[in-house]
C-alpha positions in Angstrom: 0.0 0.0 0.0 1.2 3.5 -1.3 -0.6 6.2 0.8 0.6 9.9 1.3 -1.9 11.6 3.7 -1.8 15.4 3.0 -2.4 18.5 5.0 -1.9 17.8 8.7 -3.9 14.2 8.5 -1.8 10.7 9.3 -3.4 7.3 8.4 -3.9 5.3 11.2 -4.4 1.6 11.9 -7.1 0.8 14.5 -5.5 -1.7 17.6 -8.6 -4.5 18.0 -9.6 -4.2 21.6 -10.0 -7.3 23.8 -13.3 -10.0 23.1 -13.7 -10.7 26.5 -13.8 -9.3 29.8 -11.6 -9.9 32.5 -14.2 -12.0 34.2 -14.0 -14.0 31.1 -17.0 -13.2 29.6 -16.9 -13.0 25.9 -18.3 -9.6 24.3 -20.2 -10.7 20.9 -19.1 -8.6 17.3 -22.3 -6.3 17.5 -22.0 -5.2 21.4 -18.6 -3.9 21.1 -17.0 -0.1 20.5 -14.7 0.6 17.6 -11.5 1.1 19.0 -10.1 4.7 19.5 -6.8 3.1 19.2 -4.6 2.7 16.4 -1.0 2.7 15.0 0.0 5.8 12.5 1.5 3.9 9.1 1.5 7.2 7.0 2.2 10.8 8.3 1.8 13.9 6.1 4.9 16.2 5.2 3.3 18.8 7.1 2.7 17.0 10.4 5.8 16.7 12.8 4.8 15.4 16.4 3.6 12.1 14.7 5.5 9.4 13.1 5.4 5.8 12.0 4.7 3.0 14.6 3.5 5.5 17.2 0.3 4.2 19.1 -2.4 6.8 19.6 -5.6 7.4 21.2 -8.1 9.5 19.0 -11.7 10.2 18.8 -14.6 7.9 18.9 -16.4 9.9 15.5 -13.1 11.3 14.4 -11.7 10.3 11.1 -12.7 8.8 7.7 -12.8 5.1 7.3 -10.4 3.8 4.3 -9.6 0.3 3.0 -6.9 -1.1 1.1 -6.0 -4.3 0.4 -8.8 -5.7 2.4 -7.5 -3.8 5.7 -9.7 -1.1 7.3 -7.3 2.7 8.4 -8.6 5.6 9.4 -7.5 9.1 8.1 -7.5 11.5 10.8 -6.7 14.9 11.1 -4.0 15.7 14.2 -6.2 18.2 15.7 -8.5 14.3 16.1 -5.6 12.7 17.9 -5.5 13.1 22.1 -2.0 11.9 22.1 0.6 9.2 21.8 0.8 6.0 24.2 3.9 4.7 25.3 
Protein backbone atom coordinates (compact mmCIF):
# COMPACT_ATOMS: atom_id res chain seq x y z
CA UNK A 1 0.00 0.00 0.00
CA UNK A 2 1.16 3.47 -1.27
CA UNK A 3 -0.56 6.25 0.79
CA UNK A 4 0.56 9.93 1.27
CA UNK A 5 -1.92 11.57 3.66
CA UNK A 6 -1.82 15.39 3.02
CA UNK A 7 -2.38 18.53 4.98
CA UNK A 8 -1.88 17.81 8.75
CA UNK A 9 -3.86 14.25 8.54
CA UNK A 10 -1.82 10.67 9.31
CA UNK A 11 -3.41 7.27 8.38
CA UNK A 12 -3.94 5.32 11.21
CA UNK A 13 -4.36 1.57 11.90
CA UNK A 14 -7.11 0.75 14.47
CA UNK A 15 -5.52 -1.69 17.59
CA UNK A 16 -8.60 -4.51 17.96
CA UNK A 17 -9.56 -4.17 21.56
CA UNK A 18 -10.00 -7.31 23.83
CA UNK A 19 -13.27 -10.02 23.14
CA UNK A 20 -13.67 -10.71 26.52
CA UNK A 21 -13.80 -9.30 29.80
CA UNK A 22 -11.61 -9.92 32.52
CA UNK A 23 -14.15 -12.04 34.19
CA UNK A 24 -14.05 -13.97 31.09
CA UNK A 25 -17.03 -13.16 29.59
CA UNK A 26 -16.93 -13.04 25.86
CA UNK A 27 -18.25 -9.59 24.29
CA UNK A 28 -20.15 -10.66 20.94
CA UNK A 29 -19.07 -8.62 17.35
CA UNK A 30 -22.35 -6.35 17.48
CA UNK A 31 -21.96 -5.18 21.41
CA UNK A 32 -18.62 -3.87 21.14
CA UNK A 33 -17.04 -0.08 20.54
CA UNK A 34 -14.73 0.65 17.63
CA UNK A 35 -11.46 1.13 19.04
CA UNK A 36 -10.07 4.73 19.54
CA UNK A 37 -6.77 3.11 19.24
CA UNK A 38 -4.62 2.66 16.42
CA UNK A 39 -0.99 2.75 14.97
CA UNK A 40 -0.01 5.80 12.45
CA UNK A 41 1.49 3.86 9.12
CA UNK A 42 1.51 7.18 7.04
CA UNK A 43 2.25 10.82 8.29
CA UNK A 44 1.78 13.88 6.06
CA UNK A 45 4.87 16.18 5.24
CA UNK A 46 3.29 18.81 7.07
CA UNK A 47 2.66 16.96 10.39
CA UNK A 48 5.83 16.72 12.77
CA UNK A 49 4.79 15.39 16.38
CA UNK A 50 3.57 12.12 14.74
CA UNK A 51 5.52 9.44 13.06
CA UNK A 52 5.43 5.80 12.05
CA UNK A 53 4.67 3.04 14.58
CA UNK A 54 3.54 5.53 17.21
CA UNK A 55 0.34 4.23 19.10
CA UNK A 56 -2.37 6.80 19.62
CA UNK A 57 -5.57 7.38 21.18
CA UNK A 58 -8.08 9.46 19.04
CA UNK A 59 -11.75 10.24 18.81
CA UNK A 60 -14.60 7.92 18.91
CA UNK A 61 -16.44 9.88 15.55
CA UNK A 62 -13.07 11.29 14.37
CA UNK A 63 -11.69 10.32 11.10
CA UNK A 64 -12.71 8.81 7.66
CA UNK A 65 -12.79 5.13 7.32
CA UNK A 66 -10.44 3.78 4.31
CA UNK A 67 -9.57 0.28 3.04
CA UNK A 68 -6.95 -1.09 1.05
CA UNK A 69 -5.99 -4.26 0.40
CA UNK A 70 -8.84 -5.72 2.43
CA UNK A 71 -7.50 -3.81 5.71
CA UNK A 72 -9.72 -1.13 7.27
CA UNK A 73 -7.30 2.70 8.42
CA UNK A 74 -8.65 5.58 9.38
CA UNK A 75 -7.54 9.10 8.11
CA UNK A 76 -7.53 11.53 10.75
CA UNK A 77 -6.67 14.94 11.06
CA UNK A 78 -3.95 15.70 14.17
CA UNK A 79 -6.17 18.17 15.73
CA UNK A 80 -8.52 14.27 16.07
CA UNK A 81 -5.56 12.73 17.91
CA UNK A 82 -5.47 13.15 22.07
CA UNK A 83 -1.97 11.86 22.15
CA UNK A 84 0.57 9.18 21.82
CA UNK A 85 0.84 6.04 24.22
CA UNK A 86 3.87 4.66 25.27
Amino acid sequence: MNFQPLGKRVLVKRVEEATTTMSGIIIPDNAQEKPSRGEVVAVSKEVTELENGNQVLFGKYSGNEVSFDGDKYMVLDTDDIFGIIG
